[in-house]
NULO-704169 format. One record per residue (C-alpha): x, y, z; residue number from 1. Coordinates in nm, 4 decimals. Each point is the difference from the previous one (the first is absolute). Example, Ala and Ser with C-alpha at 12.3 -4.5 7.8 and 13.67 -1.06 7.14 Angstrom:
! NULO-704169
X:Y:Z:resi
1.2300:-0.4500:0.7800:1 .
0.1370:0.3440:-0.0660:2 .
This chain:
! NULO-704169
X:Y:Z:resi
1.4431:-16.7816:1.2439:1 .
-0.2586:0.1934:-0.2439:2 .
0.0770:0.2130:-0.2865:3 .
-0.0726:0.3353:0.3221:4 .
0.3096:-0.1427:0.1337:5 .
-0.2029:-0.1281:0.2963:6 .
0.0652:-0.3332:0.1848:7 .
-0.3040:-0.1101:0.1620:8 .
-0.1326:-0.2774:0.2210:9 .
-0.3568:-0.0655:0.0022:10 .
-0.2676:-0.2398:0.0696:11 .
-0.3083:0.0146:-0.2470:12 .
-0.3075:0.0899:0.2007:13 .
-0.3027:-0.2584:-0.0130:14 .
-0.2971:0.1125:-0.2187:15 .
-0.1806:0.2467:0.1684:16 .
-0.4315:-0.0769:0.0975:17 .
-0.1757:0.3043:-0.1141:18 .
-0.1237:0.0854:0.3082:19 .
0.4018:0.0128:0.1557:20 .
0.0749:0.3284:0.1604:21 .
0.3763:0.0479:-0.1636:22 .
0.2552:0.2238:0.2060:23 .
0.3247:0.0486:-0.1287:24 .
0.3080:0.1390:0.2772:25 .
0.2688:0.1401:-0.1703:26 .
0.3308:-0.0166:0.2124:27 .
0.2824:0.2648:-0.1362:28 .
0.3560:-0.0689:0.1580:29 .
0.3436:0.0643:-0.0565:30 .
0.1432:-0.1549:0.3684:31 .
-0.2071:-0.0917:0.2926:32 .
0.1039:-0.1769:0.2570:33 .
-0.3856:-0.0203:0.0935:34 .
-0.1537:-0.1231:-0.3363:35 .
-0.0416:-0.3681:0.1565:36 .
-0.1832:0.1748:0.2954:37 .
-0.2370:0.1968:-0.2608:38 .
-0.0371:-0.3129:-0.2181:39 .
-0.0967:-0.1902:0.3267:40 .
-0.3011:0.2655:0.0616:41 .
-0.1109:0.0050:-0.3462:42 .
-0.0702:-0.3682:-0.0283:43 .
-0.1339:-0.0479:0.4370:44 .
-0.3038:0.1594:-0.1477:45 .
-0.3776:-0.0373:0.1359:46 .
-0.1604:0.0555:-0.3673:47 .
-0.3075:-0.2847:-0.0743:48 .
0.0831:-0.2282:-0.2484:49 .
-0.2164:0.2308:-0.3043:50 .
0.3120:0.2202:0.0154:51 .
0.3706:-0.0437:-0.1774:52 .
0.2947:0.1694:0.0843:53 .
0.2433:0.0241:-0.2246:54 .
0.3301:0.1407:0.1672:55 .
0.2740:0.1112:-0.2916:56 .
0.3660:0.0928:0.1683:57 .
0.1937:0.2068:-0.2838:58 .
0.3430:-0.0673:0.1052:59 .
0.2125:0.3350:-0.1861:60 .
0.3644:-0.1310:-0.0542:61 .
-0.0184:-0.1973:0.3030:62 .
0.1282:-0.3390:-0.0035:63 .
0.0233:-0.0011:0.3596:64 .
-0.3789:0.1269:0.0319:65 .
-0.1355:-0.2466:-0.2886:66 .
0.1833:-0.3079:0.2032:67 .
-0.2543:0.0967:0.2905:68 .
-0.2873:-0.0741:-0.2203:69 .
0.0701:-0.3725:-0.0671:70 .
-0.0350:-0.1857:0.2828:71 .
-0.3876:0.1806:-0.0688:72 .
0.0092:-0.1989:-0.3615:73 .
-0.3585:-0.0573:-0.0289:74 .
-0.1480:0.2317:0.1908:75 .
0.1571:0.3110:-0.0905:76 .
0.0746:0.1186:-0.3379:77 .
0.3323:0.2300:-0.1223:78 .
0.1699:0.2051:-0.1936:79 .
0.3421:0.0494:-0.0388:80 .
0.1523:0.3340:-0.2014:81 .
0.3521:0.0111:-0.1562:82 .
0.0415:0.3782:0.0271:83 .
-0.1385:0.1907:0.3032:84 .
-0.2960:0.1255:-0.0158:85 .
-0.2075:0.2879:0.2325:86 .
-0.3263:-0.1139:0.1723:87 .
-0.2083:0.1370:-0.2989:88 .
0.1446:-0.2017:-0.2359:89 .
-0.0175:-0.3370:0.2391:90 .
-0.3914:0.0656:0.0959:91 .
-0.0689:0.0215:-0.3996:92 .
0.2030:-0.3490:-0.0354:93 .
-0.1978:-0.1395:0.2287:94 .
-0.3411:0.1547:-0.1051:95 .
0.1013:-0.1203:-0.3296:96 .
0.1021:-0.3542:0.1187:97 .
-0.3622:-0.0149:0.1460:98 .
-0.1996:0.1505:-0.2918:99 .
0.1655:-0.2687:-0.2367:100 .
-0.1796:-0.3306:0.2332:101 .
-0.2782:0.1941:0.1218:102 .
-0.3141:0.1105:-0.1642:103 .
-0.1160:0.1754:0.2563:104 .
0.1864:0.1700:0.2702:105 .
-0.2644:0.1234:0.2874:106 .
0.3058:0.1727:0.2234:107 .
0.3174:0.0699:-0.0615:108 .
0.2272:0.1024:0.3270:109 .
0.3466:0.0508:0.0325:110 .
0.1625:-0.0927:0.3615:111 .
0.3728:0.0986:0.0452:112 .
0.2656:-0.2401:0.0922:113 .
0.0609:0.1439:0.3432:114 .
-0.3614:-0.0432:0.1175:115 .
-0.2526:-0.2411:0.1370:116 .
-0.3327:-0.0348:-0.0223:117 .
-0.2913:-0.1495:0.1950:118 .
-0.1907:-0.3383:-0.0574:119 .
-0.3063:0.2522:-0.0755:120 .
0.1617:0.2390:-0.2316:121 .
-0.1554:-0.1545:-0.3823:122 .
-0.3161:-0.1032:0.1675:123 .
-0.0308:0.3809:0.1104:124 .
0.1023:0.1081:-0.3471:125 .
-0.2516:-0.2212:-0.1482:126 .
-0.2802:0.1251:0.2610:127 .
0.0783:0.3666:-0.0973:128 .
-0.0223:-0.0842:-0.3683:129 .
-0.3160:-0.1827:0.0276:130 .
-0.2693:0.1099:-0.2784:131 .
0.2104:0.3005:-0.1106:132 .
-0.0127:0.0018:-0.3764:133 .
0.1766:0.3671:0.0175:134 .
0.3474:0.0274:-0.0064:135 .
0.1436:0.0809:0.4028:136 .
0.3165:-0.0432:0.1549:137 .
0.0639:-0.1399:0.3469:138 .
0.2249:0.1189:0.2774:139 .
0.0403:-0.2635:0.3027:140 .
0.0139:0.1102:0.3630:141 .
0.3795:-0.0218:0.0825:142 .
0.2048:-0.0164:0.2863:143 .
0.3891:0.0532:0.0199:144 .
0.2119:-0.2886:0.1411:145 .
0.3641:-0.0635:0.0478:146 .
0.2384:-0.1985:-0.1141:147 .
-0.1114:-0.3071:0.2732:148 .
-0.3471:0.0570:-0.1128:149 .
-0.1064:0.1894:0.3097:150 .
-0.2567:0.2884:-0.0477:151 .
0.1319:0.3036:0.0948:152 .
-0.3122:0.2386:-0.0731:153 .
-0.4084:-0.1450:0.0779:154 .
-0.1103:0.3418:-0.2176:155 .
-0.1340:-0.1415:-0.2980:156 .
0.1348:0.1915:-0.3383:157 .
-0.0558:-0.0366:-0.3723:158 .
0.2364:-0.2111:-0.1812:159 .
0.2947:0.1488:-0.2095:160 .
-0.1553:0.0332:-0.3494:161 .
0.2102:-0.2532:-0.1494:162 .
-0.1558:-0.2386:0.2054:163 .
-0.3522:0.1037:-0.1140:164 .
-0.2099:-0.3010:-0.1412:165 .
-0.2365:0.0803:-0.3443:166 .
-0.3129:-0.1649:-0.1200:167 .
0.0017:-0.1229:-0.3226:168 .
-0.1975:0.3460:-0.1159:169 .
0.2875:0.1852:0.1568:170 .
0.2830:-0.1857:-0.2211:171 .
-0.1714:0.0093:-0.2992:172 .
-0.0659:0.4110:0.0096:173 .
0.3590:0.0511:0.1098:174 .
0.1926:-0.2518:-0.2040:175 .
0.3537:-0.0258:0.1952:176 .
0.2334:0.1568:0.2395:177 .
0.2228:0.2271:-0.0953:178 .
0.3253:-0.2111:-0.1291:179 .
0.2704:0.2117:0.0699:180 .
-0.1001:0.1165:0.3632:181 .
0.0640:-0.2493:0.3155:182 .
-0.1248:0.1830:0.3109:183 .
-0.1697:0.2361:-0.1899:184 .
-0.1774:-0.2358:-0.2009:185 .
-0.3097:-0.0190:0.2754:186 .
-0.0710:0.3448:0.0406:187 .
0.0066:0.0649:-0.3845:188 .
-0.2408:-0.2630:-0.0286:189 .
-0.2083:0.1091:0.2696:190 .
0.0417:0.4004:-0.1888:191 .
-0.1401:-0.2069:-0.3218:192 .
-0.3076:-0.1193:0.1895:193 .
-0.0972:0.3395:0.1094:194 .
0.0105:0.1503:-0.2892:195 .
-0.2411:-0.2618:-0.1431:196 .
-0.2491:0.0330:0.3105:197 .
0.0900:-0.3547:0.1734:198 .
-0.0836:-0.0304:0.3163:199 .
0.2822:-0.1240:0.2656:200 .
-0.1919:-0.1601:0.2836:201 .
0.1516:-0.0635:0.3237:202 .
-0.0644:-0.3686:0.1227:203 .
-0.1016:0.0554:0.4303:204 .
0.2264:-0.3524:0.1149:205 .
0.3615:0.0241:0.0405:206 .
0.1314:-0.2533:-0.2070:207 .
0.3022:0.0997:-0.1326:208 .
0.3219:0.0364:0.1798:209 .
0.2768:0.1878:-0.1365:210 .
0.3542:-0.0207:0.1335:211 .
0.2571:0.2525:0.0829:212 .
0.3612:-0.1320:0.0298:213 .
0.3556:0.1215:-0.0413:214 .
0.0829:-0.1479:-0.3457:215 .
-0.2883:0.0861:-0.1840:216 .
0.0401:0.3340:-0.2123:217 .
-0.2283:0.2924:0.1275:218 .
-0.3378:-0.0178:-0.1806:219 .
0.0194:0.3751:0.0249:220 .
-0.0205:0.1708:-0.3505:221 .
0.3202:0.1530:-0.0633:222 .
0.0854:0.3401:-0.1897:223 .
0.0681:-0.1892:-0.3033:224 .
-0.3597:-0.2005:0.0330:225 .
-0.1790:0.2889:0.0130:226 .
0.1984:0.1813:-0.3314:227 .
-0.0969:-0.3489:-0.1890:228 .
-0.3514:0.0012:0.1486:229 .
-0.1008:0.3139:-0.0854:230 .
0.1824:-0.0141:-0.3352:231 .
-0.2093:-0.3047:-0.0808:232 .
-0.3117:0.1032:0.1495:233 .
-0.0601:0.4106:-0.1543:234 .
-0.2723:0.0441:0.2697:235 .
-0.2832:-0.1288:0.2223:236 .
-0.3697:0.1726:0.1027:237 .
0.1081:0.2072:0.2817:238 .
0.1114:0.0408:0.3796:239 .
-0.3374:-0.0806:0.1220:240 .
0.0126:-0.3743:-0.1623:241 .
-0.0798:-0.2547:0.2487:242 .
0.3296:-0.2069:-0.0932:243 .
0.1588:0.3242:0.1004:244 .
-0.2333:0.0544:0.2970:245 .
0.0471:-0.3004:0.1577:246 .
0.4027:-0.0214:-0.0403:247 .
0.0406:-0.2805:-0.2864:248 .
0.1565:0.2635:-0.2401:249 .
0.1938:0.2697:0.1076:250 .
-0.1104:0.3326:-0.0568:251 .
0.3435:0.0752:-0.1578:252 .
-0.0587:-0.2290:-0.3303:253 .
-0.3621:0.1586:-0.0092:254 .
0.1264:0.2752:-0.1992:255 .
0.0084:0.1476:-0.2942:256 .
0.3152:0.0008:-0.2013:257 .
């Protein structure tokens, strides 16, 4: 246990090649009884061999959850808090966690416990970074599945902004997520970017799959969320911005207060 009061089980990563394409996943969770599922999908991917992934579980008061992680030893890296924290706070853990062993971090994506991914979803990150030296944000086509796994929608949508990924541009203008919000903590981020003018780009190929079941809380902002939101964040450009436009923020925590 360090002096943060954090008990942590990790496997050094091997020196990185200069040329090595470094994607860190970030995996939040307080329970899920589909985090082996999500691990599963992180590490089945199709990415050539001049690209790392680095998958981080933050584990917040979880015992249970952090026990899931070990029979990964190896291959996945975690984090395990003594006092709950909200999703803000376990993103910046593991952003932190990375920044400490990586010089370089080329994207930076945070996939939630509940969901699965395809073999092609860092490959199609990479792609949509490729030879952008300006900061931009990525959205992944996503389709809603339940709790077997089936699809129960083929209309493609953008991803919850929590689970938006960031090139290494991106993190450095915005510094964190916002510690003290948990479903919030995406769409402040995302209100962050727009203010500084960075792009969110929708990736085309549905690669992310995010799950709807009866245990999970609602990812629906509640009264409370928005108070906090919009306490935090004074104000954003206007109605008209396309994060607004397009449905990532809500036009209700778009205002001025």
């Amino acid at each position: 246990m360090n002096d943060e009061g954090i008990i942590e089980i990790a496997i050094e990563p091997e020196p990185v090649e200069e040329d090595k394409i470094t994607v860190g996943v970030i995996i939040p969770i307080k329970n899920s009884p589909f985090l082996e599922q999500c691990l599963d999908s992180i590490l089945d991917q199709d990415a050539p061999s001049n690209i790392q992934i680095v998958p981080i579980v933050v584990s917040s008061a979880s015992v249970e959850s952090f026990n899931k992680v070990k029979p990964y030893r190896g291959r996945v890296n975690a984090i395990l808090t003594r006092r709950h924290c909200e999703a803000g706070s376990a993103l910046n853990l593991g952003l932190k966690w990375l920044r400490e062993r990586f010089s370089s971090l080329n994207i930076v994506v945070c996939v939630s416990s509940d969901d699965v991914v395809s073999p092609s979803f860092v490959s199609s990150l990479v792609k949509s970074n490729e030879g952008q030296s300006k900061a931009r944000i990525y959205s992944a086509g996503c389709v809603p599945i339940d709790e077997d796994g089936k699809v129960t929608s083929k209309k493609r949508e953008d991803c919850d902004p929590l689970n938006f990924a960031f090139n290494e541009a991106a993190i450095n203008k915005l510094g964190a997520w916002h510690s003290d919000l948990s479903y919030a903590a995406g769409r402040e981020m995302a209100l962050r970017a727009d203010v500084a003018n960075i792009k969110v780009e929708s990736i085309s190929s549905k690669v992310y799959r995010k799950r709807s079941h009866r245990s999970q809380m609602s990812n629906t902002i509640t009264t409370d969320a928005f108070t906090r939101e919009g306490a935090i964040f004074k104000s954003c450009k206007s109605s008209s911005s396309p994060i607004v436009k397009r449905g990532i923020v809500d036009r209700e925590i778009c205002m001025e207060l």
